[in-house]
PDB file of N, CA, C and O in Angstrom:
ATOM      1  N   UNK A   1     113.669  98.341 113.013  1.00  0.00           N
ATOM      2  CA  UNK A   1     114.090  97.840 114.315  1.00  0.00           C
ATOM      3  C   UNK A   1     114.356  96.339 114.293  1.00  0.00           C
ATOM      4  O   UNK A   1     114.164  95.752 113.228  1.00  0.00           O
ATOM      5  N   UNK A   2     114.769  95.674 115.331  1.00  0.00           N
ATOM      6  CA  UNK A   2     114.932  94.433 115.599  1.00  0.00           C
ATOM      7  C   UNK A   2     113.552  94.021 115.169  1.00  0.00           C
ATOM      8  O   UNK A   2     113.853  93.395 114.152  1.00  0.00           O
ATOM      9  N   UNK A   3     112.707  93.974 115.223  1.00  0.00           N
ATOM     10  CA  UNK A   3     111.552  93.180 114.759  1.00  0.00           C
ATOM     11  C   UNK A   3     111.136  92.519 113.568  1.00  0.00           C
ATOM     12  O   UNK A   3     110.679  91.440 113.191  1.00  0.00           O
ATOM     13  N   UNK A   4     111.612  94.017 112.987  1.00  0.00           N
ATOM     14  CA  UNK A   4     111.531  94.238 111.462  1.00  0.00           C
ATOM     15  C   UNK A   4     112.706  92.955 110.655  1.00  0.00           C
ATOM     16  O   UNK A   4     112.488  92.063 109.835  1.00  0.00           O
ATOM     17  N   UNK A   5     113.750  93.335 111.243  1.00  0.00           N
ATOM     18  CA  UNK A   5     115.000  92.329 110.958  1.00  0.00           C
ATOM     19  C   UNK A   5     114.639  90.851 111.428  1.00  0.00           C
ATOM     20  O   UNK A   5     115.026  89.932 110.705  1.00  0.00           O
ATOM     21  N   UNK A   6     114.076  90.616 112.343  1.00  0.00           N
ATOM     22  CA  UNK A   6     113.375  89.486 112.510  1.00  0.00           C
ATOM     23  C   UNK A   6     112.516  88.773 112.058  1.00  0.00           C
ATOM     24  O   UNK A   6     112.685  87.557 111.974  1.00  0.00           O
ATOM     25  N   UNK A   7     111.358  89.404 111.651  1.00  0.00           N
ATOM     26  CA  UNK A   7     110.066  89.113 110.330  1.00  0.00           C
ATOM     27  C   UNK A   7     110.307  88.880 109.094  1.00  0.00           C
ATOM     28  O   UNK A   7     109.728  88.059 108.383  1.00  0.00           O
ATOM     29  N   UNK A   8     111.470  89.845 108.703  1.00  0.00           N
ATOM     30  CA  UNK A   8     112.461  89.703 107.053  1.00  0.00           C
ATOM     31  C   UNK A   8     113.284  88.135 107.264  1.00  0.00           C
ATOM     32  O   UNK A   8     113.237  87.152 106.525  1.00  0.00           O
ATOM     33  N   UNK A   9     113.809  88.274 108.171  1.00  0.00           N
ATOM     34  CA  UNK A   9     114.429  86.847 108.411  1.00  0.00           C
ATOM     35  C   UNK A   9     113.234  85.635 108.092  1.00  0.00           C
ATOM     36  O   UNK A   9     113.369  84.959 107.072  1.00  0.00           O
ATOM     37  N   UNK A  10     112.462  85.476 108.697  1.00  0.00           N
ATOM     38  CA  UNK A  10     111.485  84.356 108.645  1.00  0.00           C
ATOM     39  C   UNK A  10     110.811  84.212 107.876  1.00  0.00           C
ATOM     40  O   UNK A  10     110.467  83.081 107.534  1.00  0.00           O
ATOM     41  N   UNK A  11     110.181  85.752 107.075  1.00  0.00           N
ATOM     42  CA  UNK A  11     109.756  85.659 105.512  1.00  0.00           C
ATOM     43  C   UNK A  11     110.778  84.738 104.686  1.00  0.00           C
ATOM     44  O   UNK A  11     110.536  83.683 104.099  1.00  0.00           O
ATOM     45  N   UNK A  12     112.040  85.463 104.812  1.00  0.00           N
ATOM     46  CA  UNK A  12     112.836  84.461 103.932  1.00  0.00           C
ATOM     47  C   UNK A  12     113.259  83.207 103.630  1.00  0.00           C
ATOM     48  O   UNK A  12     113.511  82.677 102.548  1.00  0.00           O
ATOM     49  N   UNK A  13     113.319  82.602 105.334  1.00  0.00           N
ATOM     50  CA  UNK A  13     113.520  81.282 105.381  1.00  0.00           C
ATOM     51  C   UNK A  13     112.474  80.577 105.040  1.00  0.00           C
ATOM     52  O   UNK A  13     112.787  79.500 104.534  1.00  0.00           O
ATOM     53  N   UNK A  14     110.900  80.849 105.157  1.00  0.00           N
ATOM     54  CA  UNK A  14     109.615  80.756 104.628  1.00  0.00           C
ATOM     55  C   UNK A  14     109.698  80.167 103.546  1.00  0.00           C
ATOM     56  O   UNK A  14     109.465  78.999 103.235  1.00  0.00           O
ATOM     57  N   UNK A  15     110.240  81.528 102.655  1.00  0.00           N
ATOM     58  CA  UNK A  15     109.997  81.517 101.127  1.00  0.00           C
ATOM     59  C   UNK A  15     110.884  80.350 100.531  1.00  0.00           C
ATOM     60  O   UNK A  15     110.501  79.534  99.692  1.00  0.00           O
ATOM     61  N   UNK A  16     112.385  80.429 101.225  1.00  0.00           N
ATOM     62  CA  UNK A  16     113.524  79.323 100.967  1.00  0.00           C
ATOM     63  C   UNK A  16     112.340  77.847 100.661  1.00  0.00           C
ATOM     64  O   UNK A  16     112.038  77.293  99.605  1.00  0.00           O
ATOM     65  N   UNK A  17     111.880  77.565 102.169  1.00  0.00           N
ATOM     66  CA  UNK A  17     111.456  76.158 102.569  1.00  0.00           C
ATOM     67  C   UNK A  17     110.152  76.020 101.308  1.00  0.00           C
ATOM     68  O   UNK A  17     109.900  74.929 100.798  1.00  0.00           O
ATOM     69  N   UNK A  18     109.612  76.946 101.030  1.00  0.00           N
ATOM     70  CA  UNK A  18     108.599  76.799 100.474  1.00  0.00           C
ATOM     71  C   UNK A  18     107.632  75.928 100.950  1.00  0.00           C
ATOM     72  O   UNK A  18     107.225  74.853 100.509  1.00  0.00           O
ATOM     73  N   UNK A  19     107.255  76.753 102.188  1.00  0.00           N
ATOM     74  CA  UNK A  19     106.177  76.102 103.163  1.00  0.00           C
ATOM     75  C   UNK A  19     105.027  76.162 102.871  1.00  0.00           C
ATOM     76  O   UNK A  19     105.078  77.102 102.078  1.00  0.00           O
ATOM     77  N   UNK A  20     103.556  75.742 102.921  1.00  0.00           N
ATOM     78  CA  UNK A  20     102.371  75.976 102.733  1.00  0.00           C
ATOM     79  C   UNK A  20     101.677  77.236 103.643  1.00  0.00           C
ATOM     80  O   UNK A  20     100.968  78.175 103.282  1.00  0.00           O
ATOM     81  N   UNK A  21     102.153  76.875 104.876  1.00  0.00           N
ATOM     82  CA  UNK A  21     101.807  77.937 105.673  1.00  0.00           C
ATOM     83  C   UNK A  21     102.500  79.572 105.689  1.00  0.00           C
ATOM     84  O   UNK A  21     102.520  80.431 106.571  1.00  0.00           O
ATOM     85  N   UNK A  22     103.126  79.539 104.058  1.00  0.00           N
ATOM     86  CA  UNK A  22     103.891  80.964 104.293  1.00  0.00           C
ATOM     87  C   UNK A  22     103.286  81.959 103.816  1.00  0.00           C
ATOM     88  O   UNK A  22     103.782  83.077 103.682  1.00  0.00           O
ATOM     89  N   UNK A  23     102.020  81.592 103.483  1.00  0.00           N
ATOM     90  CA  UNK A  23     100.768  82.817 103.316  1.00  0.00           C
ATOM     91  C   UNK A  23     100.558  83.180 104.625  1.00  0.00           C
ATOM     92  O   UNK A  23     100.745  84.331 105.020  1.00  0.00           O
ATOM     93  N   UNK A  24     100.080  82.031 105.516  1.00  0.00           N
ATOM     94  CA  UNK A  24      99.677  82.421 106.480  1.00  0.00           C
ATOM     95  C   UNK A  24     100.614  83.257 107.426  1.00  0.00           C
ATOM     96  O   UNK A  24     100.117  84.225 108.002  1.00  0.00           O
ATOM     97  N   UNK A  25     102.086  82.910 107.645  1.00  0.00           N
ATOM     98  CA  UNK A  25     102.979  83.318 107.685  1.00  0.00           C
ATOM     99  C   UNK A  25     102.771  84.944 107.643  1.00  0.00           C
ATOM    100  O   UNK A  25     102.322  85.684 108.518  1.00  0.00           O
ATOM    101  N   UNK A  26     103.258  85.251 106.313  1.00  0.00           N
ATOM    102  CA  UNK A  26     102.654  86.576 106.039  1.00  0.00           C
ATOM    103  C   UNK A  26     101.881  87.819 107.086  1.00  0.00           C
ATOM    104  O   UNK A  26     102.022  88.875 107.702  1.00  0.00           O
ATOM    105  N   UNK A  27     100.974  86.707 106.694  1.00  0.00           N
ATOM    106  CA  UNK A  27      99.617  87.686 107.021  1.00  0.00           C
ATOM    107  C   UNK A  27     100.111  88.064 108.724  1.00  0.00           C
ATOM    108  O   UNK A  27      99.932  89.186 109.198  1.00  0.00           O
ATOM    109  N   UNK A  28     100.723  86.964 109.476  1.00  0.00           N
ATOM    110  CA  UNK A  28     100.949  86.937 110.818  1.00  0.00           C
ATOM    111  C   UNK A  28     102.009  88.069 111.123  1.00  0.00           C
ATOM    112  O   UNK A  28     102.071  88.705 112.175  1.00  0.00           O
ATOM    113  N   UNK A  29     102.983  88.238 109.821  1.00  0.00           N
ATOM    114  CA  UNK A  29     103.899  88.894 110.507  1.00  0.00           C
ATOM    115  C   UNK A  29     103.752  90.129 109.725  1.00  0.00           C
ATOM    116  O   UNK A  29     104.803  90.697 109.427  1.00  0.00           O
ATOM    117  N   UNK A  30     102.449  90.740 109.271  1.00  0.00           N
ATOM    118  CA  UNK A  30     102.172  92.220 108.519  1.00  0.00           C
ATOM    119  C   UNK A  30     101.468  92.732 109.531  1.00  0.00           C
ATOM    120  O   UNK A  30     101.562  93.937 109.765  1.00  0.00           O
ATOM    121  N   UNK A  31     100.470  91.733 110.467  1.00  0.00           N
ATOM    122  CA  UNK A  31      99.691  91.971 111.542  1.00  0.00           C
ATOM    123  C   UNK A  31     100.828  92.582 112.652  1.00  0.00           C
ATOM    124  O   UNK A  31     100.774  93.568 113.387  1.00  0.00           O
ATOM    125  N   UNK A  32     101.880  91.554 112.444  1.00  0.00           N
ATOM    126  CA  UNK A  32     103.049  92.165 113.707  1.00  0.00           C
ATOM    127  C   UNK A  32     103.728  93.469 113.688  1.00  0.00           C
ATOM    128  O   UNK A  32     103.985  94.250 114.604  1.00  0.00           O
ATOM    129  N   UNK A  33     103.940  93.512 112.519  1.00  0.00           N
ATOM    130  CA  UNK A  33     104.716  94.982 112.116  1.00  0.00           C
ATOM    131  C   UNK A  33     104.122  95.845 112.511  1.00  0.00           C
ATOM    132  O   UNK A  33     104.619  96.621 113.327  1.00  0.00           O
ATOM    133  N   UNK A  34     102.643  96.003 111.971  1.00  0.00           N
ATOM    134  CA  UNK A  34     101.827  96.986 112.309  1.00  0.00           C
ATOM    135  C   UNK A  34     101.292  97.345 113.607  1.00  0.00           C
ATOM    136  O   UNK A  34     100.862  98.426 114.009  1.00  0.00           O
ATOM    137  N   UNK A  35     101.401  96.253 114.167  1.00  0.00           N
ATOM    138  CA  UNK A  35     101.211  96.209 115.780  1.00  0.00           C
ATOM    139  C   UNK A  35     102.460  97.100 116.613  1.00  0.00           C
ATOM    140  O   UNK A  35     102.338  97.710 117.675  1.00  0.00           O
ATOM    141  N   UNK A  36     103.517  96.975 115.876  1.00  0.00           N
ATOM    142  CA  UNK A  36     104.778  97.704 116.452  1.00  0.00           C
ATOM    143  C   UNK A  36     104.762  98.988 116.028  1.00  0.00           C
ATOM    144  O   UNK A  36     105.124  99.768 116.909  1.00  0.00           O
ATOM    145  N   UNK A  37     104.404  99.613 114.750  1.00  0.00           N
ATOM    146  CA  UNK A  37     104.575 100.706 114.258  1.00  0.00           C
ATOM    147  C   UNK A  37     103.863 102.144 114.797  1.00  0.00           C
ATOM    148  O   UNK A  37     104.105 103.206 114.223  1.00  0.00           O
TER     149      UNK A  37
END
């Protein structure tokens, strides 16, 4: 769904920036998925 396409998006730009917080990241948006599923 849109969500999904949304979370993939921000993982990626994440991973691009190579942010510190893209663990945390992560974890925030596996919590989200699952919250939707």
């Amino acid at each position: 769904g849109h969500a999904v396409r949304s979370a993939i998006r921000i993982m990626r730009a994440r991973s691009d920036a190579r942010e510190p917080l893209a663990a945390q990241e992560k974890i925030r948006i596996e919590i989200l998925l699952k919250e939707n599923l």
